[in-house]
N, C-alpha and C positions, 0 to 999 in steps of 0.2 A: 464463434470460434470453435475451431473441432466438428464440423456438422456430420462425422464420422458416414454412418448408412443412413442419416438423414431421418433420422426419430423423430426428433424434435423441428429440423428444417421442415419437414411438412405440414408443420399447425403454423409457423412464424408466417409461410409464405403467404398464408389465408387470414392475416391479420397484418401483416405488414406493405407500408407501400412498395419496399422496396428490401430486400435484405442481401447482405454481400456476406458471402462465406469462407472461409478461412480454411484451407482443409492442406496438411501438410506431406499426408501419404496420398500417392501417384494413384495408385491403386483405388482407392474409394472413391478419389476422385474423378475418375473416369466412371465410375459405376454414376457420382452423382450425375455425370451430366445425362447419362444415358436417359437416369430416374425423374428428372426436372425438363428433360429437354422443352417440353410445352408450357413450361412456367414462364412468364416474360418479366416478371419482378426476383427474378434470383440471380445473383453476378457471382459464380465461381472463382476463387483466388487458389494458385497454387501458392502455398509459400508457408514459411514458422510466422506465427504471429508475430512473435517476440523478437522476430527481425523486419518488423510492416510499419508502415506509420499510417497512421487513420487517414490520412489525406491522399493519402496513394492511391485507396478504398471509395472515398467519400469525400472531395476537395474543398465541400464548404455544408455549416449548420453541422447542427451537433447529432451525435449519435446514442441508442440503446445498445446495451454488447451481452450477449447470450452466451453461455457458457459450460460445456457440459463435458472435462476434457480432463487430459492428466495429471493425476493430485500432484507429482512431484515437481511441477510447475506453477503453482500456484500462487508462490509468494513470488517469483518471477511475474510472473501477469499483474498481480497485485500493483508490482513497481511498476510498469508497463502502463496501466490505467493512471498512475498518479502523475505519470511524466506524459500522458495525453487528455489530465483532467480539463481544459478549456474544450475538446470535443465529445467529450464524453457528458451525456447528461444521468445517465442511470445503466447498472451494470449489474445482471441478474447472472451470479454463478455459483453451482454446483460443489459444494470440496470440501474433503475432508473435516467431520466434526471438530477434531480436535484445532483446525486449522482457522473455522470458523468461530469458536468459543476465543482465541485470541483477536482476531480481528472485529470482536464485538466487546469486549472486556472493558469496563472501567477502570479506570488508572486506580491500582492499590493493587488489586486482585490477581491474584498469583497468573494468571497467562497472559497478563498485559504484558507486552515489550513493545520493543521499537517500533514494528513494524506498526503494532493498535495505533501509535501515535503517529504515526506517516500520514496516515490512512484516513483518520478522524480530522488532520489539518485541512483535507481536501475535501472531506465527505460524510456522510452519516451512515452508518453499515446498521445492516439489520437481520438477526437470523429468522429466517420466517417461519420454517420446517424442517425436521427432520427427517431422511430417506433414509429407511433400513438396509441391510447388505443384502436380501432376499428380494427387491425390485431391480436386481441388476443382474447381467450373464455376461462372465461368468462372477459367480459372488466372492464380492471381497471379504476382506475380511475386518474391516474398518466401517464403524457408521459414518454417513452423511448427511452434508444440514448445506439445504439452498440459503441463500443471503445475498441479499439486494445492497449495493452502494449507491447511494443518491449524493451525485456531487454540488458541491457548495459553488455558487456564483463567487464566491470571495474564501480566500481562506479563515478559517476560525480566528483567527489570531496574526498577528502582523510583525514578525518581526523584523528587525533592524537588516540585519545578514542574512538572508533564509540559506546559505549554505554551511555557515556558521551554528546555526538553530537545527539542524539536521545534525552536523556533528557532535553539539553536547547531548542531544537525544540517544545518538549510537555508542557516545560514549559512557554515559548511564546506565547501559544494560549490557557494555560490557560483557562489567565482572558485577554480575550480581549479589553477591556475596562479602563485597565492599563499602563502605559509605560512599554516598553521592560525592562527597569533595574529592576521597581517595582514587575514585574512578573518571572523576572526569582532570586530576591533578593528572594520570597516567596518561588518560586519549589525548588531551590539549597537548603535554607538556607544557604542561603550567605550574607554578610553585603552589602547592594544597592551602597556601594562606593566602594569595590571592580565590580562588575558591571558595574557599571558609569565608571571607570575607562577602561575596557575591550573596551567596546560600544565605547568612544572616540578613544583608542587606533587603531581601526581597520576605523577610522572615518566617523563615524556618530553618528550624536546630540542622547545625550541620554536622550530626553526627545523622542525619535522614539518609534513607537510601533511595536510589532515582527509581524504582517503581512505584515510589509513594506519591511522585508530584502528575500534577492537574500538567495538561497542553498549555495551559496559562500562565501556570508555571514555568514550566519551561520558557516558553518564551520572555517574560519576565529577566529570567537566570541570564539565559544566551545574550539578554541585549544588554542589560547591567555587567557582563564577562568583557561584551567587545568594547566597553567603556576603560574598564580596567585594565585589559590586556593592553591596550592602546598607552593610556598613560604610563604605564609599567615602562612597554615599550622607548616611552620619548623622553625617559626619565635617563642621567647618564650614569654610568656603570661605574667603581670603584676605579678610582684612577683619571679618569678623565674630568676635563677640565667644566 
């Protein structure tokens, strides 16, 4: 992704069978072809990643995805690999320390959010190294840390709704600054005592805040929630017969 002047495209194409590059300025891109013309294992894409589908690329078997490209896209991409995690076997990118210390964080630890938890449902993240601002031109002004995601054959955990399980995850991180029941009483629109009720059910105090809970947790939460909301649901409302 990003094979920019082709730094890194030169060691891939001598290790790889086959490598398909993603390059989304016109300009580089003409230079790449110029640069690779006698390479016969390099397939040039013009286009935004983040508007590609792996199979456009690569129609069948799974893929490595190399990475070495705009920090401000990165939790972008992030999403982008998890919604192509069945083609993707392993994804070696570049970005932002600070960016990487969340997406490698265990659940507690003050950079964990959402996204750690997206992320971990599909995959095992792992920071390998850190690259200083002084291996770069021109030099940033932020450190960075390479990290490899190796995706799971099955998700970690199974929930009941996974789009359901998605949204008590988003809605826990929120409002940080709330208890778990009062933040997810506000994203659901759910009354805080169905809630409160779920949180003890699976037990733990529900004055807890949702950066504390395990992925197992969650899950747990989310499919005990679609039980209850349900019955809530089919239950009849004051007045009715």
């Amino acid at each position: 992704i990003g094979p920019g002047t082709g730094a890194l495209t030169q060691h891939l194409v001598k290790r790889a069978e086959a490598v398909h590059a993603v390059e989304v300025d016109r300009e580089l891109l003409a230079r790449l072809r110029v640069d690779f013309e006698d390479t016969p294992n390099i397939f040039l894409h013009e286009g935004d990643i983040l508007k590609t589908e792996v199979g456009d690329l690569v129609p069948e078997g799974k893929v490595l995805v190399v990475g070495n490209l705009p920090y401000h896209i990165t939790s972008d991409l992030i999403l982008w690999l998890i919604k192509h995690h069945d083609r993707v076997s392993r994804a070696v990118i570049l970005m932002q320390k600070e960016v990487a210390l969340r997406l490698t964080a265990e659940p507690g630890e003050r950079e964990a959010g959402s996204l750690t938890l997206a992320l971990n449902y599909r995959c095992e993240a792992e920071r390998l190294l850190d690259v200083p601002p002084s291996c770069f031109r021109p030099i940033p002004k932020v450190q960075s840390s390479l990290v490899v995601l190796r995706f799971r054959d099955k998700p970690l955990v199974e929930p009941t709704d996974e789009r359901f399980f998605f949204r008590v995850i988003r809605g826990a991180f929120g409002e940080r600054r709330k208890t778990l029941a009062n933040s997810l009483s506000g994203a659901l629109k759910v009354p805080r005592a169905i809630v409160a009720d779920s949180i003890s059910a699976i037990g733990l105090d529900e004055r807890i805040r949702g950066e504390r809970l395990s992925l197992e947790q969650f899950c747990e939460l989310a499919n005990d929630l679609v039980v209850r909301m349900k019955t809530n649901s089919d239950q009849p409302s004051d007045g009715e017969a």
